[in-house]
mmCIF file as Biopython writes it, N, C-alpha, C and O atoms, coordinates in Angstrom:
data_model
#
loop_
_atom_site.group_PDB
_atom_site.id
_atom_site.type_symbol
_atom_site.label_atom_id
_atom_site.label_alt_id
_atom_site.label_comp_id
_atom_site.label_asym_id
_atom_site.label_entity_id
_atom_site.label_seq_id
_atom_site.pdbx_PDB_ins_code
_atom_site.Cartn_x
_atom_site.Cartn_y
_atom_site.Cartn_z
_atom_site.occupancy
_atom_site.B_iso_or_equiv
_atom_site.auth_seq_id
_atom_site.auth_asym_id
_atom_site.pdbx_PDB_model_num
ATOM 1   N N  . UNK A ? 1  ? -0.565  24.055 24.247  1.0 0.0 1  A 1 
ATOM 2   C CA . UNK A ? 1  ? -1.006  24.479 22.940  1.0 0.0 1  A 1 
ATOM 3   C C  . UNK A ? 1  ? -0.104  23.991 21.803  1.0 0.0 1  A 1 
ATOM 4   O O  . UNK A ? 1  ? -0.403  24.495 20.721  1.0 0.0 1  A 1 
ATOM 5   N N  . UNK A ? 2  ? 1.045   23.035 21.773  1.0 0.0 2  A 1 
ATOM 6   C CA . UNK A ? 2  ? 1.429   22.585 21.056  1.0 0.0 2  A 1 
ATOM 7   C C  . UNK A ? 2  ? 0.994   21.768 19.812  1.0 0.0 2  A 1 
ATOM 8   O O  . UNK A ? 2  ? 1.499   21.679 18.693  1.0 0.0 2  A 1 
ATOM 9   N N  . UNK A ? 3  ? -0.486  21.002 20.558  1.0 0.0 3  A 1 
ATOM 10  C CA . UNK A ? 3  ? -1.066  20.767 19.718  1.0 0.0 3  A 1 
ATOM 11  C C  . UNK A ? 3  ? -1.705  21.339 18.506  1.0 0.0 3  A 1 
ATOM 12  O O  . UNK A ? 3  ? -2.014  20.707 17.495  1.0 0.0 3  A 1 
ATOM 13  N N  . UNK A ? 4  ? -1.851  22.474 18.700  1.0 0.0 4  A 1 
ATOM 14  C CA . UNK A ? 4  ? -2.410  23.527 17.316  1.0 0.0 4  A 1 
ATOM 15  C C  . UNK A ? 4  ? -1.379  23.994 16.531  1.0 0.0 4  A 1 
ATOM 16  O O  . UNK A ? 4  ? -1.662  24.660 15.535  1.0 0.0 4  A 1 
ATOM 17  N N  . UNK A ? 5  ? 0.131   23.685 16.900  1.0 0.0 5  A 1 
ATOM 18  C CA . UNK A ? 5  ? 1.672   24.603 16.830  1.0 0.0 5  A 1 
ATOM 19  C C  . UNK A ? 5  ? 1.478   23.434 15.568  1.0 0.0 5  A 1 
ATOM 20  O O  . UNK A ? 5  ? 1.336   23.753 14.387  1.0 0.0 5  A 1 
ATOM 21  N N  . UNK A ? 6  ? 1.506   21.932 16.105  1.0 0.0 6  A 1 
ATOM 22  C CA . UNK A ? 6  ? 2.640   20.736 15.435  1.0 0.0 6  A 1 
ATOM 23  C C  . UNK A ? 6  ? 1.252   21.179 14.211  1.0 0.0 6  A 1 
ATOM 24  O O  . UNK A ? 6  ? 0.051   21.361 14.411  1.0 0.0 6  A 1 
ATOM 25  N N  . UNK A ? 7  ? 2.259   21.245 12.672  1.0 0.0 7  A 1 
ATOM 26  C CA . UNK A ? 7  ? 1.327   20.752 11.788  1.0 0.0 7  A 1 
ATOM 27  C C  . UNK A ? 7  ? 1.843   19.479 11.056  1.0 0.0 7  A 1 
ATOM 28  O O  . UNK A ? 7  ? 1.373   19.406 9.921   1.0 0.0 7  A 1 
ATOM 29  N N  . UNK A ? 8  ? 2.756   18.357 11.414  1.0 0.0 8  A 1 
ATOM 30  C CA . UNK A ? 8  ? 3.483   17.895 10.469  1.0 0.0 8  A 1 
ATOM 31  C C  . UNK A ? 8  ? 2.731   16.890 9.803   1.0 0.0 8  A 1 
ATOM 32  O O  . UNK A ? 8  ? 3.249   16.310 8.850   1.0 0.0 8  A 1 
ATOM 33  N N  . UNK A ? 9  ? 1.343   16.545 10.249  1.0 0.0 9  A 1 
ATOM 34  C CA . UNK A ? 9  ? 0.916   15.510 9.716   1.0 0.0 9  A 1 
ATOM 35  C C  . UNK A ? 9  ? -0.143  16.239 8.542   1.0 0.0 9  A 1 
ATOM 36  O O  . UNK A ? 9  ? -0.811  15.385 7.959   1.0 0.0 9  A 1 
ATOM 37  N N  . UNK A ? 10 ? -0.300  17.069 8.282   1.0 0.0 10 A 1 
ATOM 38  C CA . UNK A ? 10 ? -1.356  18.175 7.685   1.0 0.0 10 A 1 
ATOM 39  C C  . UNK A ? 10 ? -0.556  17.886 6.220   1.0 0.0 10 A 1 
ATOM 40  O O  . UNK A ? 10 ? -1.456  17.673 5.407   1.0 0.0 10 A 1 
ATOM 41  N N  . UNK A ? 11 ? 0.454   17.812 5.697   1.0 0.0 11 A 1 
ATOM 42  C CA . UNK A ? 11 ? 0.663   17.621 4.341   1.0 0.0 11 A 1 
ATOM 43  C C  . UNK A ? 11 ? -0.034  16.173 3.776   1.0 0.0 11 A 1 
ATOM 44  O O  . UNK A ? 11 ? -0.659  15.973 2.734   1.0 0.0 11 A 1 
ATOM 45  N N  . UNK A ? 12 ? 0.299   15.306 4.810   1.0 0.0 12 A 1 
ATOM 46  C CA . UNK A ? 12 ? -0.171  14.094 4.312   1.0 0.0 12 A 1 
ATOM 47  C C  . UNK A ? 12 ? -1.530  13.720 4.203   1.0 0.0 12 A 1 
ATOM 48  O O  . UNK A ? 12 ? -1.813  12.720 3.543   1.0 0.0 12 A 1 
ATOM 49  N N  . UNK A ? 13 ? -2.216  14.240 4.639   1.0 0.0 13 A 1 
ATOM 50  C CA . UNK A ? 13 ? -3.947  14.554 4.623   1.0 0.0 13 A 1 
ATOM 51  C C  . UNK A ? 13 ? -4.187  15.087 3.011   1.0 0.0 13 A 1 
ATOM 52  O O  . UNK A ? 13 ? -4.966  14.657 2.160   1.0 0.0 13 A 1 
ATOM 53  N N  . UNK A ? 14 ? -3.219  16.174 2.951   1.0 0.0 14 A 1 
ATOM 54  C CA . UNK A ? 14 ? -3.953  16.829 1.771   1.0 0.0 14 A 1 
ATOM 55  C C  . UNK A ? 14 ? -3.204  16.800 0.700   1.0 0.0 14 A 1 
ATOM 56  O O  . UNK A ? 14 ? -3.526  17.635 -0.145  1.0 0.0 14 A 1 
ATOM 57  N N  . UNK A ? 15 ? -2.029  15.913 0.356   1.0 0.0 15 A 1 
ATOM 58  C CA . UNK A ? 15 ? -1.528  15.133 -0.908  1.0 0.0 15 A 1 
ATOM 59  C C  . UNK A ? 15 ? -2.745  13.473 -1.026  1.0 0.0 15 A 1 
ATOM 60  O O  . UNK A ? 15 ? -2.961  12.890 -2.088  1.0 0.0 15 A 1 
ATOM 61  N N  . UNK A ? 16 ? -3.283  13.095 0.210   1.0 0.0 16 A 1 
ATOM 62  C CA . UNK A ? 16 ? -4.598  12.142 0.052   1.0 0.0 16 A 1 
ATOM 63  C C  . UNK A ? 16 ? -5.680  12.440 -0.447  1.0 0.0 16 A 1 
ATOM 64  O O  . UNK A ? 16 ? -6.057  11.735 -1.384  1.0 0.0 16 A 1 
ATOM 65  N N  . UNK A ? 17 ? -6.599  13.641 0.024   1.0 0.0 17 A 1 
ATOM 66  C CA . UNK A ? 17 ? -7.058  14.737 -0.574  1.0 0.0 17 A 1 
ATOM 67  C C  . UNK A ? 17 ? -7.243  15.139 -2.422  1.0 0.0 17 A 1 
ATOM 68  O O  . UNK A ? 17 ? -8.188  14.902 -3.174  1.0 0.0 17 A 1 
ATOM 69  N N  . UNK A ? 18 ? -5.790  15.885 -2.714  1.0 0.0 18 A 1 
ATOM 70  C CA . UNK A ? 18 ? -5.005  15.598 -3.530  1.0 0.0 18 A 1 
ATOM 71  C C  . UNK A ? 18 ? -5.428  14.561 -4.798  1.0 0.0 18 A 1 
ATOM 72  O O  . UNK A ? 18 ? -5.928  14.741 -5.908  1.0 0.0 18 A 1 
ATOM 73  N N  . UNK A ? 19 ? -5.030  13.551 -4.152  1.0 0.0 19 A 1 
ATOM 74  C CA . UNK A ? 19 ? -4.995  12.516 -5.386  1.0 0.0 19 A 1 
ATOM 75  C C  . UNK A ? 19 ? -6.091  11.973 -5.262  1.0 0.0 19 A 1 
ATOM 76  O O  . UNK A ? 19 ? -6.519  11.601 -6.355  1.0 0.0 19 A 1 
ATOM 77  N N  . UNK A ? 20 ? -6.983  11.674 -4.131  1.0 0.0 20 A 1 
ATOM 78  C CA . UNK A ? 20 ? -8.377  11.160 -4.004  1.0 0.0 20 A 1 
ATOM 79  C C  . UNK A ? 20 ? -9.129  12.151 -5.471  1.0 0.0 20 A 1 
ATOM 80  O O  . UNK A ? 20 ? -9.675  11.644 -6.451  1.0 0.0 20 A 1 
ATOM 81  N N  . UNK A ? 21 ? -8.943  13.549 -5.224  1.0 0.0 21 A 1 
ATOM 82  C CA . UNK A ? 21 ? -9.648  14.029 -6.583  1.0 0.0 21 A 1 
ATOM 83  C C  . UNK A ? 21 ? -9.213  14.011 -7.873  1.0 0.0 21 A 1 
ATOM 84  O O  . UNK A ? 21 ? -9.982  14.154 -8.823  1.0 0.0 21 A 1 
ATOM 85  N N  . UNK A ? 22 ? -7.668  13.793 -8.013  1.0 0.0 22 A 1 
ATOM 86  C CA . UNK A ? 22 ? -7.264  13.752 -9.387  1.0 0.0 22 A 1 
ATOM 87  C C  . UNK A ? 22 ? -8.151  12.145 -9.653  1.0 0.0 22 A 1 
ATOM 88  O O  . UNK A ? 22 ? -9.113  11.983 -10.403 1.0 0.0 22 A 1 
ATOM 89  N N  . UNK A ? 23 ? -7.664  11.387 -9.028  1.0 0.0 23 A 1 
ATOM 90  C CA . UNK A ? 23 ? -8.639  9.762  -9.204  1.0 0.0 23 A 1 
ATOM 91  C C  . UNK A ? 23 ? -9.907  9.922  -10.097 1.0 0.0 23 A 1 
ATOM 92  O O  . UNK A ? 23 ? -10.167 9.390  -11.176 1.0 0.0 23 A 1 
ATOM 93  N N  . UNK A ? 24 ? -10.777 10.995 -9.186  1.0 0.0 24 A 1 
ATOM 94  C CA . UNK A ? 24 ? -12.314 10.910 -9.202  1.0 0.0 24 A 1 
ATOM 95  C C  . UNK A ? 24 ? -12.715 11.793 -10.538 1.0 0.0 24 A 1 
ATOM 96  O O  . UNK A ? 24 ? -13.766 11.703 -11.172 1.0 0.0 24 A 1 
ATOM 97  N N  . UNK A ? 25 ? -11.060 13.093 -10.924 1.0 0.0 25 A 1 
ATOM 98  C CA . UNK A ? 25 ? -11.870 13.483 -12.305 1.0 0.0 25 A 1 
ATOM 99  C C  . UNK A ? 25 ? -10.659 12.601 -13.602 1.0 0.0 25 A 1 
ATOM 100 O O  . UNK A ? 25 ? -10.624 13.018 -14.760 1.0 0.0 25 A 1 
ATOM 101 N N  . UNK A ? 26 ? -9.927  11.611 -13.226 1.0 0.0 26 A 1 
ATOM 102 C CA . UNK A ? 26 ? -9.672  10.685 -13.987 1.0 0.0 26 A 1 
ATOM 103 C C  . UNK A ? 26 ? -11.052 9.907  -14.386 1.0 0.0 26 A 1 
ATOM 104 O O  . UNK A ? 26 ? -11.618 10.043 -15.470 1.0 0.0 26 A 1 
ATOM 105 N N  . UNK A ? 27 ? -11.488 9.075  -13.329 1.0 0.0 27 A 1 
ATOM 106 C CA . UNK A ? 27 ? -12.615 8.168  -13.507 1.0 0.0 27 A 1 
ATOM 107 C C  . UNK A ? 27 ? -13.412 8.600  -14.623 1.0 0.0 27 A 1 
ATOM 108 O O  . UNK A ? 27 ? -13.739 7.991  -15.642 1.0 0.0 27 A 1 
ATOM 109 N N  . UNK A ? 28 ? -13.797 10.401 -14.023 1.0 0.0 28 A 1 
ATOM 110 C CA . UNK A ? 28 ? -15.111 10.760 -14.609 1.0 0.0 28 A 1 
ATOM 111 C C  . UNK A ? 28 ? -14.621 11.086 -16.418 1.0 0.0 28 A 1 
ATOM 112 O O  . UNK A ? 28 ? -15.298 10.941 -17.436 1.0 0.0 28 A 1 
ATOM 113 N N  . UNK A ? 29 ? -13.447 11.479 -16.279 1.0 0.0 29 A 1 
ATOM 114 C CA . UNK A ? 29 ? -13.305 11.842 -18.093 1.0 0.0 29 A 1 
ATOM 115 C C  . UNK A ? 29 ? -13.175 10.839 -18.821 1.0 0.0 29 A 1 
ATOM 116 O O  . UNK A ? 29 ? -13.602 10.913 -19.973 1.0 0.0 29 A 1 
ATOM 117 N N  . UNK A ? 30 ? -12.433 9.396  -18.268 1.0 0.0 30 A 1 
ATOM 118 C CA . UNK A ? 30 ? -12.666 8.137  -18.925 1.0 0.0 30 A 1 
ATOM 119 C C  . UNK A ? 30 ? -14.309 7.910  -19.126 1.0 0.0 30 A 1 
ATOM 120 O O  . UNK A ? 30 ? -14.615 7.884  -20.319 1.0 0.0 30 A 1 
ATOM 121 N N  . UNK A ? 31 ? -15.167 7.781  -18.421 1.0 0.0 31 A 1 
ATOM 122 C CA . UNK A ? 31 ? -16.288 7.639  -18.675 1.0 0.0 31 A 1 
ATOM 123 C C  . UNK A ? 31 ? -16.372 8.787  -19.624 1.0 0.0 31 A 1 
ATOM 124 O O  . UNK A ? 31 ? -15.465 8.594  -20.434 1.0 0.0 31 A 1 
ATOM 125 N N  . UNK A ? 32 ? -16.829 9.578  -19.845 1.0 0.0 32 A 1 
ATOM 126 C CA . UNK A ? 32 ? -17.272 10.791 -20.502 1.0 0.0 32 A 1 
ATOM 127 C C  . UNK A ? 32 ? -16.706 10.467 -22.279 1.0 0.0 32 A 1 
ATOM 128 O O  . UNK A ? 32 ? -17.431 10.367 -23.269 1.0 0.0 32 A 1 
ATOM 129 N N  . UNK A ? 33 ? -15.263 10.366 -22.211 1.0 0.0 33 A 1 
ATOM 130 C CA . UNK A ? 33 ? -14.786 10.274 -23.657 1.0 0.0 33 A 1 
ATOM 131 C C  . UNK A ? 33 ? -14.557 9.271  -23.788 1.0 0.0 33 A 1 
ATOM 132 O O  . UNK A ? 33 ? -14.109 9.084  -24.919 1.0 0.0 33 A 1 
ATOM 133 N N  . UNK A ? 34 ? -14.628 8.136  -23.031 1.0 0.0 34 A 1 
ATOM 134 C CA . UNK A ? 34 ? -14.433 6.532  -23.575 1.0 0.0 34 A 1 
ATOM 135 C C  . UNK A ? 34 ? -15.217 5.924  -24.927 1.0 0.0 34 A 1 
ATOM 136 O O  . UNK A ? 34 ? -14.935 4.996  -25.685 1.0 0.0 34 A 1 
ATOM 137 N N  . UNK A ? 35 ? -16.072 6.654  -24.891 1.0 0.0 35 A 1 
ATOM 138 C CA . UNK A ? 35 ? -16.822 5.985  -26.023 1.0 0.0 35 A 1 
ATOM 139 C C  . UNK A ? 35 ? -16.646 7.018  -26.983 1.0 0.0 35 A 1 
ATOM 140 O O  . UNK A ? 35 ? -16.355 6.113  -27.765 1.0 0.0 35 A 1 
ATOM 141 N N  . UNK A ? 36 ? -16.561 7.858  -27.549 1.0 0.0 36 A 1 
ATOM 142 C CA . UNK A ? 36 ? -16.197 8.600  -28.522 1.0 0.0 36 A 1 
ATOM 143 C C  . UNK A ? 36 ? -14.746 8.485  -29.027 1.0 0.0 36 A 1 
ATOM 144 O O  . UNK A ? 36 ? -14.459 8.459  -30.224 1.0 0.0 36 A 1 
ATOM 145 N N  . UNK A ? 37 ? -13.698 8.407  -27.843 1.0 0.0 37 A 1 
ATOM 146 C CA . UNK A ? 37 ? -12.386 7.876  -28.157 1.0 0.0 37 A 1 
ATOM 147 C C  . UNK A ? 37 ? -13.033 6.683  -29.262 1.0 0.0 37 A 1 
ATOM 148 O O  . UNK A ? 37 ? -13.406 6.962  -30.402 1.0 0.0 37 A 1 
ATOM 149 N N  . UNK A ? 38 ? -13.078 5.125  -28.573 1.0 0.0 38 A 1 
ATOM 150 C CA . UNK A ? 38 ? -13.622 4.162  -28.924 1.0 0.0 38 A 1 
ATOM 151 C C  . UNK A ? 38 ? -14.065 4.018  -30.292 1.0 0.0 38 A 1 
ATOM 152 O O  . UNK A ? 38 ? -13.831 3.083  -31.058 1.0 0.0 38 A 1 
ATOM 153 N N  . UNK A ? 39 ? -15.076 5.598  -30.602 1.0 0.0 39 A 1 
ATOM 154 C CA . UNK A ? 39 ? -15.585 5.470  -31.757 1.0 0.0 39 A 1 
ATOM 155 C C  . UNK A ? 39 ? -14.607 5.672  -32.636 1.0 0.0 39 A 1 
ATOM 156 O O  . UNK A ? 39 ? -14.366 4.793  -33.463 1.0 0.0 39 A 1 
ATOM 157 N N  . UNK A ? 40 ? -13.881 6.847  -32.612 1.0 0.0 40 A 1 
ATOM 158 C CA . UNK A ? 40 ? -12.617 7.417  -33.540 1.0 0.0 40 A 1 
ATOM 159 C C  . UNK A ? 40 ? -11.528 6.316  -33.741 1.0 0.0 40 A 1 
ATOM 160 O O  . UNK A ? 40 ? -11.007 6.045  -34.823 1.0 0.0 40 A 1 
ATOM 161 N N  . UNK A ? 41 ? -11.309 5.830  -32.758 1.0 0.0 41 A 1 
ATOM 162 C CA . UNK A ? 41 ? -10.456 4.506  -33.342 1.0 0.0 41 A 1 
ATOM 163 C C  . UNK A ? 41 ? -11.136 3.508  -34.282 1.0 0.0 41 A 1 
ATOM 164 O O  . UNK A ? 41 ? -10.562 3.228  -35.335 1.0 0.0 41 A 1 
ATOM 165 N N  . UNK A ? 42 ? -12.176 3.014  -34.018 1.0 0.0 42 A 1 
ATOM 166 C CA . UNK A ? 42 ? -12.490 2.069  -35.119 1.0 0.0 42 A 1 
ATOM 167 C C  . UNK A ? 42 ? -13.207 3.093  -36.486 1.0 0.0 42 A 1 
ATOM 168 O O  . UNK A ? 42 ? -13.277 2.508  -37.567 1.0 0.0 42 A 1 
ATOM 169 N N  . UNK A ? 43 ? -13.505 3.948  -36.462 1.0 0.0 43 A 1 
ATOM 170 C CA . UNK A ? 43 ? -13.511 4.568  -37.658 1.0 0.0 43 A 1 
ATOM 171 C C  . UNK A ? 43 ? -12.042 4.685  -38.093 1.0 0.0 43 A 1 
ATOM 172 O O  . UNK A ? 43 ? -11.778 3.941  -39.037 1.0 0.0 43 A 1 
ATOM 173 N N  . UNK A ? 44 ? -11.066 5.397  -37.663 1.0 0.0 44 A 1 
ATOM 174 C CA . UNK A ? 44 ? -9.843  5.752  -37.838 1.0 0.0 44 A 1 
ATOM 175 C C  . UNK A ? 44 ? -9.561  3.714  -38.761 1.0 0.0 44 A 1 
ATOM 176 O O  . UNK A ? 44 ? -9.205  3.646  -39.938 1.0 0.0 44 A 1 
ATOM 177 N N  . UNK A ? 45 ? -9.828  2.340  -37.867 1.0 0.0 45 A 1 
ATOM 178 C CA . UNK A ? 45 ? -9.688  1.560  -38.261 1.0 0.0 45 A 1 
ATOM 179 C C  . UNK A ? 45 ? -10.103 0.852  -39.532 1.0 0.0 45 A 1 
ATOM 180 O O  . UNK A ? 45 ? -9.477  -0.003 -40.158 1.0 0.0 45 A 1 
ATOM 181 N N  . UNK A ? 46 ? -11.440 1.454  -39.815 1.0 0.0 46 A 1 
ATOM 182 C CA . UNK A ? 46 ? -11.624 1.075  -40.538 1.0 0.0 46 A 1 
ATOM 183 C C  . UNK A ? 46 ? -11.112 1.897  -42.330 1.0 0.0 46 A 1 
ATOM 184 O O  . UNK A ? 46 ? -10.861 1.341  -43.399 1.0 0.0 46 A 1 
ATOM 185 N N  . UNK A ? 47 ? -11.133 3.163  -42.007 1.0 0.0 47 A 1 
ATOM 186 C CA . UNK A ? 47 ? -10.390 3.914  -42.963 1.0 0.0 47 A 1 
ATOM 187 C C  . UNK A ? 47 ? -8.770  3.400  -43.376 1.0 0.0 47 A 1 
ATOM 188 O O  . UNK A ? 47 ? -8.164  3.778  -44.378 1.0 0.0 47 A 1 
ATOM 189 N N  . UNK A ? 48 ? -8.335  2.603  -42.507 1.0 0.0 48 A 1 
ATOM 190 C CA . UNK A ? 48 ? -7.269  2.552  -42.708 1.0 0.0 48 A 1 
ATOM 191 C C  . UNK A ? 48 ? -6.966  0.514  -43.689 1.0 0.0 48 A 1 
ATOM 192 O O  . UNK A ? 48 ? -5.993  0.075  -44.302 1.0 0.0 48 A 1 
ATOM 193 N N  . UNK A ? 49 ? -8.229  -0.079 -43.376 1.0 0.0 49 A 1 
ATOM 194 C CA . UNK A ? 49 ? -8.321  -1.206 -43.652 1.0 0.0 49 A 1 
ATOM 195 C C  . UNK A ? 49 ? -9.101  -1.152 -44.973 1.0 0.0 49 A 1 
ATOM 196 O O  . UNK A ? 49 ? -9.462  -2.179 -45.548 1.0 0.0 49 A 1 
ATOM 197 N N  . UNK A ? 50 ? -9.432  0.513  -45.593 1.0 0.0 50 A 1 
ATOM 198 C CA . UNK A ? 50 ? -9.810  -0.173 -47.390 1.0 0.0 50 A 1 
ATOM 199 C C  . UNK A ? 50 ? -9.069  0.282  -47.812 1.0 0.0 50 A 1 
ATOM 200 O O  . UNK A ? 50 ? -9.098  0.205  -49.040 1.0 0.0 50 A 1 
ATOM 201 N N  . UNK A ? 51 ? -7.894  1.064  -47.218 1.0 0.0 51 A 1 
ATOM 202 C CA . UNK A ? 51 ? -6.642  1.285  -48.543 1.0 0.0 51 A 1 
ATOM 203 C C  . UNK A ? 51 ? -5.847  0.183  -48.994 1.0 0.0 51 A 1 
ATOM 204 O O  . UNK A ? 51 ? -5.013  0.348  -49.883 1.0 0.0 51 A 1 
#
């Protein structure tokens, strides 16, 4: 029954886990505010190019 005892490989699963989802809600908020960011900068740009 040692096998159910050893957990040492169980952290490394779920720091993969882990960052597999930070990744996936990185991806998704770049999509989401990329273009509104996008927009605010070139407005922000252009406000700043008739003074």
């Amino acid at each position: 029954m040692t096998l159910w005892q050893d957990q040492s490989g169980q952290s490394m699963a779920e720091y993969g886990l882990l960052t597999a989802l930070v990744a996936v809600v990185s991806i998704v908020a770049v999509k989401a505010l990329g273009g509104s960011v996008a927009a605010k900068f070139a407005q922000l740009a252009k406000a700043i190019a008739t003074k």
